[in-house]
C-alpha positions as CSV (number, residue, x, y, z in Angstrom):
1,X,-31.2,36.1,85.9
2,X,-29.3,33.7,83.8
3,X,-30.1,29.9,83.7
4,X,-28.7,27.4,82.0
5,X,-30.8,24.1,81.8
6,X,-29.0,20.5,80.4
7,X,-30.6,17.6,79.6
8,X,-29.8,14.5,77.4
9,X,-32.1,11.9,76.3
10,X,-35.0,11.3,73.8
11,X,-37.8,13.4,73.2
12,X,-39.4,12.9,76.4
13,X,-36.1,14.1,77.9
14,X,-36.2,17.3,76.3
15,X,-39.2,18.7,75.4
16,X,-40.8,19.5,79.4
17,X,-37.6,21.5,79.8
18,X,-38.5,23.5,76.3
19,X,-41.6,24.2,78.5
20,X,-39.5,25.1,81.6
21,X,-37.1,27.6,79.1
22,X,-40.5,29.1,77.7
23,X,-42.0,29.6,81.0
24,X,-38.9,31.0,82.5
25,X,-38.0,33.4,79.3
26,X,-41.3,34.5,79.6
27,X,-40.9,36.0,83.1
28,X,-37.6,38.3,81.7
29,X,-35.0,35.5,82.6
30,X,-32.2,34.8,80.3
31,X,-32.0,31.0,79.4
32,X,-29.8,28.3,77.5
33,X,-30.8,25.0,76.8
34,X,-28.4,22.3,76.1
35,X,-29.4,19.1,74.7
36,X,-28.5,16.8,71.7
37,X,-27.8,18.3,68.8
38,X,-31.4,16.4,67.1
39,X,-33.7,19.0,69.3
40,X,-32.6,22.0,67.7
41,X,-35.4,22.6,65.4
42,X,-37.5,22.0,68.4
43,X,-35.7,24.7,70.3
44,X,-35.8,26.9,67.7
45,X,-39.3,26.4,66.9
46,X,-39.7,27.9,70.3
47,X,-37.8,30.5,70.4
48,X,-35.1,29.0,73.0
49,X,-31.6,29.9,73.1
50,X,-30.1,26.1,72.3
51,X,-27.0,24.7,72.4
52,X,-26.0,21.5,70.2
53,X,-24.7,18.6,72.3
54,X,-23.2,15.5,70.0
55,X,-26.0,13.2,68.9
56,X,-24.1,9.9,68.9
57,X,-26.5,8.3,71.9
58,X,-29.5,9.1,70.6
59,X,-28.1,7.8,67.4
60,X,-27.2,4.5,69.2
61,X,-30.4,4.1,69.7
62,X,-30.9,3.0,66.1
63,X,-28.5,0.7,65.3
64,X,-28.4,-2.7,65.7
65,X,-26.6,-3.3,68.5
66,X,-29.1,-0.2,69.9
67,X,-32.1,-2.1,69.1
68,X,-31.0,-5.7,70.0
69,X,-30.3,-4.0,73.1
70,X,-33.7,-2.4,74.1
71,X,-36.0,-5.2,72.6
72,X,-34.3,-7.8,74.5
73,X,-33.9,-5.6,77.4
74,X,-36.2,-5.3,81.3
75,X,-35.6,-2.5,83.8
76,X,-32.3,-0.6,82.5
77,X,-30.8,-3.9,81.8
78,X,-30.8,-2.2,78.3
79,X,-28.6,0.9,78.9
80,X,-25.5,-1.7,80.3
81,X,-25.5,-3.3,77.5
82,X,-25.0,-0.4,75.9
83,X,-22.1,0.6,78.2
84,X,-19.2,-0.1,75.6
85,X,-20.4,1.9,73.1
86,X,-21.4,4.6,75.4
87,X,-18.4,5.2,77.4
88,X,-15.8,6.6,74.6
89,X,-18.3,9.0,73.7
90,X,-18.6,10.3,77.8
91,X,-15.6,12.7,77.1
92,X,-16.5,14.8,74.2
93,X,-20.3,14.8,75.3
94,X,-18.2,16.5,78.9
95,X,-16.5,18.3,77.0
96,X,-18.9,20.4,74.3
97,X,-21.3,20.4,77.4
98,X,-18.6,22.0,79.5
99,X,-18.2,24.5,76.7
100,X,-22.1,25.2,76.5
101,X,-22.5,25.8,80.3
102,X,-18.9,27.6,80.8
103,X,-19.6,30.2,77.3
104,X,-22.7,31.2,78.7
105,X,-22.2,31.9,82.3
106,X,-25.3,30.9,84.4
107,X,-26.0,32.0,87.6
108,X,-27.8,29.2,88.4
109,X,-27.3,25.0,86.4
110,X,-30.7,22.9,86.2
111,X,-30.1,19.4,85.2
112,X,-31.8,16.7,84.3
113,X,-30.5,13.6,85.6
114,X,-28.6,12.8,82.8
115,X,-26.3,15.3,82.4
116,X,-24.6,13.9,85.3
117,X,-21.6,16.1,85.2
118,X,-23.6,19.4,85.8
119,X,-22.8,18.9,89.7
120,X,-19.2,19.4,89.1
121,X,-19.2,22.3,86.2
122,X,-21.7,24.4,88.8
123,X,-19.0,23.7,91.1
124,X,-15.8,24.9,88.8
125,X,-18.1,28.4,87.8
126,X,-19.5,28.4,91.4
127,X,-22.9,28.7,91.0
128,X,-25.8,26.7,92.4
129,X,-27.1,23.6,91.1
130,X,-30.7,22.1,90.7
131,X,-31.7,18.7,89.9
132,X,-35.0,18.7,87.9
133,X,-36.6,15.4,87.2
134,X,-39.6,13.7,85.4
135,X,-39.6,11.3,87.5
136,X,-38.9,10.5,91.1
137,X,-36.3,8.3,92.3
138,X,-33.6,11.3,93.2
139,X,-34.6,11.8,96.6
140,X,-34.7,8.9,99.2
141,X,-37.4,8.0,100.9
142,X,-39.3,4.8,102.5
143,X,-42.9,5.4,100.4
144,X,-40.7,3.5,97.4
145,X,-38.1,2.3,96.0
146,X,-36.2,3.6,92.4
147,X,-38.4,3.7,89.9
148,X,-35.2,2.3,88.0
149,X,-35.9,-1.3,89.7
150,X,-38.5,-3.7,88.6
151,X,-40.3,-3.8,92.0
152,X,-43.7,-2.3,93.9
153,X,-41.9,-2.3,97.2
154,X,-38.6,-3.6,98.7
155,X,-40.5,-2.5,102.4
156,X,-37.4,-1.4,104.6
157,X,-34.9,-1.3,102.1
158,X,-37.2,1.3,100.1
159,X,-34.9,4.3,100.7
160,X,-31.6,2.6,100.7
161,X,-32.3,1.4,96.6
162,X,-32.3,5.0,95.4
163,X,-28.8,5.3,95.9
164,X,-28.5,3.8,92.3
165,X,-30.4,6.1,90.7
166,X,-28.6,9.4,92.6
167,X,-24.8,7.9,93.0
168,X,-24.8,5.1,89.0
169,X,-23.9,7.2,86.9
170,X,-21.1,8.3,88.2
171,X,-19.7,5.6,89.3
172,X,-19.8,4.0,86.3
173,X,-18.0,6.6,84.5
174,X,-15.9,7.6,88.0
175,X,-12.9,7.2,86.1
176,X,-13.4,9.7,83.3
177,X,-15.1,12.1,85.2
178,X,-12.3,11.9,87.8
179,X,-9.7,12.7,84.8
180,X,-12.5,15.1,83.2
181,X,-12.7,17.2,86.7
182,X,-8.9,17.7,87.2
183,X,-7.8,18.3,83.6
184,X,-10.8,20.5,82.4
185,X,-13.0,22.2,85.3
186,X,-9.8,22.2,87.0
187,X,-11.2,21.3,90.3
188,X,-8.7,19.9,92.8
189,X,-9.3,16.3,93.5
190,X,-10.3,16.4,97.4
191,X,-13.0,19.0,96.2
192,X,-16.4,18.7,98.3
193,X,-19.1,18.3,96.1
194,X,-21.9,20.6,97.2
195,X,-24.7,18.9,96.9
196,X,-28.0,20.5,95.0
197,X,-29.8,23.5,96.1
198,X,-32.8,22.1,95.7
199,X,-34.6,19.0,93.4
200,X,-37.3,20.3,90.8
201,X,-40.5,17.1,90.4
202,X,-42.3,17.5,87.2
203,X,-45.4,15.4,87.6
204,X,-48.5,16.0,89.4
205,X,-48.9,15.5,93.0
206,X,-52.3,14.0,92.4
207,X,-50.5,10.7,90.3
208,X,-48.1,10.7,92.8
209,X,-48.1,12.7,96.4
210,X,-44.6,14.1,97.9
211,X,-43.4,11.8,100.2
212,X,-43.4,13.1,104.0
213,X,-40.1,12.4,104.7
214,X,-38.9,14.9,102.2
215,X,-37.4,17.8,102.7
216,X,-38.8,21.4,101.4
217,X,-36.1,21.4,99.3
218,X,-37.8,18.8,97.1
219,X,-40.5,20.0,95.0
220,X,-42.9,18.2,93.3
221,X,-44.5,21.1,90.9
222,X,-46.4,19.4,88.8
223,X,-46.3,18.5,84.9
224,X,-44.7,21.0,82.7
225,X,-46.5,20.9,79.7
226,X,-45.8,21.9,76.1
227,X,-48.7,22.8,74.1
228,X,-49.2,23.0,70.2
229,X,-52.8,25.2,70.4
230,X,-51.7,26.1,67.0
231,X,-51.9,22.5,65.6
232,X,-54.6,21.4,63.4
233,X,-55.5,17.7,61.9
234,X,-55.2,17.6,58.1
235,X,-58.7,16.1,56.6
236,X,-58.0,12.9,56.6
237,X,-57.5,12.4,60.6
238,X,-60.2,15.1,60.4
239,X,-62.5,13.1,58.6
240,X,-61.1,9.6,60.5
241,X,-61.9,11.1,63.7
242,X,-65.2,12.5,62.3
243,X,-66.5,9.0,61.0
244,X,-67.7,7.1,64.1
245,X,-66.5,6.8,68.2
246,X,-63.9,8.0,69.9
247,X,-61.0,5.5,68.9
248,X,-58.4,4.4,71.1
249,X,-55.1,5.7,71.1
250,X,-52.1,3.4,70.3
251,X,-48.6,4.7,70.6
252,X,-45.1,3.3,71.9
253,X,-42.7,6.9,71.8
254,X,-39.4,6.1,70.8
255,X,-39.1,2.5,71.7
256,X,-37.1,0.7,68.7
257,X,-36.0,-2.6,68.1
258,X,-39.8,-3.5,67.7
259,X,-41.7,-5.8,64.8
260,X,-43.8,-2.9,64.1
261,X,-45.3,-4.8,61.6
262,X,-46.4,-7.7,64.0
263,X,-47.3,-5.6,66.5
264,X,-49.6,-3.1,64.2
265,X,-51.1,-6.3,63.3
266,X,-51.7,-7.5,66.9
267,X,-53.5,-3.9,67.1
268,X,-55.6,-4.4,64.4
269,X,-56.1,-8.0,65.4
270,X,-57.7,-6.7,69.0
271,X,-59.6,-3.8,67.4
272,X,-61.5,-6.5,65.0
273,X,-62.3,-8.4,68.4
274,X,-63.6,-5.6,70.3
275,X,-65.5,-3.7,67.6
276,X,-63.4,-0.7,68.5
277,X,-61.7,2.0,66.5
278,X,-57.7,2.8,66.6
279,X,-55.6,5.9,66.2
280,X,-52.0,4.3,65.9
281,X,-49.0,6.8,66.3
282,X,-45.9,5.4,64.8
283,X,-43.3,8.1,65.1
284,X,-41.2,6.2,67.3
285,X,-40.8,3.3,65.2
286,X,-42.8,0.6,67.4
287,X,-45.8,0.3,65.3
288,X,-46.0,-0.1,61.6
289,X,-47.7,1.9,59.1
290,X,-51.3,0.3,58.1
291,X,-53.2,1.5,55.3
292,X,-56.4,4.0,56.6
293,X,-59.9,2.2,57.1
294,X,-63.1,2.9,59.2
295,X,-61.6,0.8,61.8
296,X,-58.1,2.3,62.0
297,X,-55.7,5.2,61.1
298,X,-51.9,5.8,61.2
299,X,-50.2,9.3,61.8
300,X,-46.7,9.5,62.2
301,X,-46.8,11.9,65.0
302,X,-49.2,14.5,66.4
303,X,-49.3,17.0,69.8
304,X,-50.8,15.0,72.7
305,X,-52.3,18.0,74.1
306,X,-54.6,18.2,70.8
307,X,-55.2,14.3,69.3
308,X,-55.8,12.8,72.6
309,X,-58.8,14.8,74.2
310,X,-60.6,13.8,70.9
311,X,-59.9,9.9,71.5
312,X,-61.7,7.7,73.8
313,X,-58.6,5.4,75.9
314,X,-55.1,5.4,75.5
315,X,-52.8,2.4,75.1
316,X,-48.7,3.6,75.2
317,X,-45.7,2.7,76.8
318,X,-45.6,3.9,80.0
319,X,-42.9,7.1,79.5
320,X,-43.2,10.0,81.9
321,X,-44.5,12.0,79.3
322,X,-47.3,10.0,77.8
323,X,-48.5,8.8,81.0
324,X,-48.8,12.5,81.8
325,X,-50.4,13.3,78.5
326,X,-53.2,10.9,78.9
327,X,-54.1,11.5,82.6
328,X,-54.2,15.1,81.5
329,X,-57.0,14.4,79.0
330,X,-58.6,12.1,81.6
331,X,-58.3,9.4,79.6
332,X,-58.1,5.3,81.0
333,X,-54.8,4.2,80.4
334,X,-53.4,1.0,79.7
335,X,-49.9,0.5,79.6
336,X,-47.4,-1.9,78.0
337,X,-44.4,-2.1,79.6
338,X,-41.2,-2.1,77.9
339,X,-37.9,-0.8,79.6
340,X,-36.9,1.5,82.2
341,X,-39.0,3.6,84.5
342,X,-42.6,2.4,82.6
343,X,-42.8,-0.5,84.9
344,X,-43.4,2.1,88.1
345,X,-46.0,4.7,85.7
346,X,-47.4,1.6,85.1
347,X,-48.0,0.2,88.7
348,X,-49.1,3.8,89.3
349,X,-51.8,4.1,87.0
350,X,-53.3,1.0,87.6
351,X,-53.2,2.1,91.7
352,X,-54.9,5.4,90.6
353,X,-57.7,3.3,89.3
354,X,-57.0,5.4,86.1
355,X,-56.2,1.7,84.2
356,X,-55.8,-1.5,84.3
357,X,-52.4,-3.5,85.4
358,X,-49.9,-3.3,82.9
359,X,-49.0,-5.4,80.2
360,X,-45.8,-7.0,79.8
361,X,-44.6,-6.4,75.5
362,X,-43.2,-9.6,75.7
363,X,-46.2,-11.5,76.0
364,X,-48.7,-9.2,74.2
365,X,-51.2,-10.9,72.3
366,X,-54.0,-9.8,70.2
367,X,-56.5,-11.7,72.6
368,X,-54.5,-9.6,75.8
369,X,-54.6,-6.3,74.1
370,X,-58.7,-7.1,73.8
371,X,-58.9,-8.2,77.1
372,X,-57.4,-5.1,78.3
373,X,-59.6,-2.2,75.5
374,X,-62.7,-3.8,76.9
375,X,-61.7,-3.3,80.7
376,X,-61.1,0.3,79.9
377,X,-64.8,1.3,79.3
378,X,-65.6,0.3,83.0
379,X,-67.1,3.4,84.5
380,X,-65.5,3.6,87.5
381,X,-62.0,3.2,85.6
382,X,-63.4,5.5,83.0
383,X,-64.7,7.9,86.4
384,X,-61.1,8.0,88.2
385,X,-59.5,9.3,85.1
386,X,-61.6,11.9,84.6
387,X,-60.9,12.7,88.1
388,X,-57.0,12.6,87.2
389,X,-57.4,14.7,84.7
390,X,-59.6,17.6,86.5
391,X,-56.6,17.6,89.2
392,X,-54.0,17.6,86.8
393,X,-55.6,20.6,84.9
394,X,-55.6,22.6,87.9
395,X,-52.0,21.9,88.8
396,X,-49.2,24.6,87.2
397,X,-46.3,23.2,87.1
398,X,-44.0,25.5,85.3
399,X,-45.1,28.4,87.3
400,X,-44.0,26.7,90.4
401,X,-40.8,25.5,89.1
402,X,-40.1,29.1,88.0
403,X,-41.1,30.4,91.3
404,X,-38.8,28.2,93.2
405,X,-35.8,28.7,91.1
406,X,-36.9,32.9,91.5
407,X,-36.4,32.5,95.0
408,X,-32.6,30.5,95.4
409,X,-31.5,32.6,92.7
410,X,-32.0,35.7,95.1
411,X,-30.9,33.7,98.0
412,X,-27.8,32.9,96.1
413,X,-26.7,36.3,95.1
């Protein structure tokens, strides 16, 4: 079978569904991934059939106006402020995606949220269409509201809130995607948008149980992982990680717009306090390069799957991804919330008992951050994560997702 998968986004956007492609190429399905243009030597590194979608919002990111945006940003607040500069480039991003999707001829679309315009181009090549997610919010229900507003619970109006999350988007853009529909997918206008043939979860059930009141049509699978076992440290990190305890982990993804060097700084600050040791990540532009000592190391970037087993906490920003990566190592996890969904992974962890509440960036201190690396060497926090991380192990995400996209492709036919 043929399926094409589109997603847009940063790395954490991307690189689950090079795990999906992988799993799915390896079971003799045919497979095209579509994402910004800035992923293809990740695709290729994997062997995935890639198609280049124009970079310009991920380059956004990293201008000034992008910055400005996200540092003085909560919730999504961010992403409208971006708005203007996003909305001229919604027609050539339809467009090239269009071409991707229509050149290859799927027999079944999987989408990440994002690509908001899959819907409609399953619909022109009349094929079914699944929504896979990292994180909830796509699906209604009353257990809670969007993870895409700032809040634990909004009680009965829980299931009415996630109608932003499933119906933004395109109402936001209704007017281009009205003119994009008729003039290129050539769908007539009173067209009845089918709606998906199912909704893929990746994250574990054990961080966060399927709601009862949805359907079997909604799967949560479980993470979908992409391992490096290949990877090795050089000798320094070698000999860093060699040279005393466990250090912490530090690292903040892709978050820009940051004082990296006030913030590596603040690190350092708490580590002095607490006697600990720190492994600061700085690929993402957050935290600023420090020179190596025996209390603290900087790496520009290294595979979760192999740095974070050999550290002792973890301290990040809350994305899907990294809150998966340190659960999966059982590892207590404090997070620092900065934009977007991280608020809810943060609440999450902390009701796990995997971490402590989360930390708002705007208020970080030195004396917080200490505060919060001594409360994760409690052992029942330290206990629960371990837990997490047994559970998670067990859990096989891609196989299920595979599985259930298997069986509505036969169903389909």
């Amino acid at each position: 079978m043929r399926f094409a998968i589109e997603t847009l986004g940063t790395r954490g956007d991307v690189q689950p569904y090079i795990a999906l492609a992988m799993g799915m190429m390896a079971r003799g399905h045919e497979v095209q991934l579509a994402a910004p243009v800035q992923f293809a030597g990740m695709a290729a590194e994997h062997g995935i059939p890639f198609a280049g979608l124009p970079g310009e919002f991920l380059a956004l990111l990293d201008t000034p106006e992008g910055k400005a945006a996200i540092a003085g940003g909560k919730g999504f607040s961010a992403g409208f402020k971006l708005l203007k500069h996003w909305r001229p480039l919604m027609m050539r991003l339809l467009e090239e995606e269009w071409r991707a999707v229509r050149s290859f001829q799927p027999d079944v679309l999987v989408y990440h949220p994002k690509s908001f315009g899959s819907p409609d181009m399953a619909a022109a090549l009349g094929v079914p269409h699944v929504l896979a997610s990292p994180i909830p919010g796509f699906t209604p229900t009353d257990a809670f509201p969007s993870p895409m507003l700032p809040f634990a619970s909004l009680g009965p109006f829980n299931k009415m809130s996630h109608a932003l999350a499933i119906h933004g988007a395109r109402l936001l853009f209704a007017k281009d995607l009205k003119a994009w529909r008729a003039t290129t997918l050539g769908l007539p206008q009173k067209t009845v948008r089918k709606p998906a043939a199912g909704t893929l979860y990746a994250y574990s059930p054990a961080v966060l149980p399927k709601p009862s009141d949805w359907s079997p049509e909604a799967l949560v699978t479980g993470y979908w992982f992409l391992d490096s076992p290949d990877w090795q440290p050089d000798a320094a990190l070698e000999s860093f990680l060699k040279a005393g305890p466990p250090p912490v982990y530090f690292g903040f993804g892709s978050v820009p717009g940051i004082d990296r060097a006030a913030m590596a700084g603040m690190i350092l600050e708490a580590l002095e306090m607490t006697g600990k040791r720190g492994l600061m990540a700085g690929g993402g532009g957050a935290i600023g390069k420090v020179d190596a000592s025996a209390r603290a190391f900087f790496l520009t970037s290294a595979p979760h799957d192999r740095l974070l087993p050999r550290t002792s906490a973890a301290v990040h920003h809350g994305g899907a991804g990294t809150t998966a990566a340190s659960l999966r190592a059982g590892l207590p996890t404090q997070i620092v919330l900065f934009f977007g969904d991280q608020p809810f992974w943060g609440r999450r962890v902390a009701a796990l008992g995997a971490g402590p509440a989360p930390l708002d960036r705007s208020t970080l201190s030195a004396g917080r951050l200490a505060k919060a690396l001594a409360a994760l060497d409690a052992a029942a926090m330290r206990a629960r994560a371990a837990e997490l991380g047994t559970a998670i192990a067990m859990d096989r995400g891609i196989e299920a997702a595979t599985s259930f996209l298997e069986r509505l492709s036969i169903t389909s036919r």
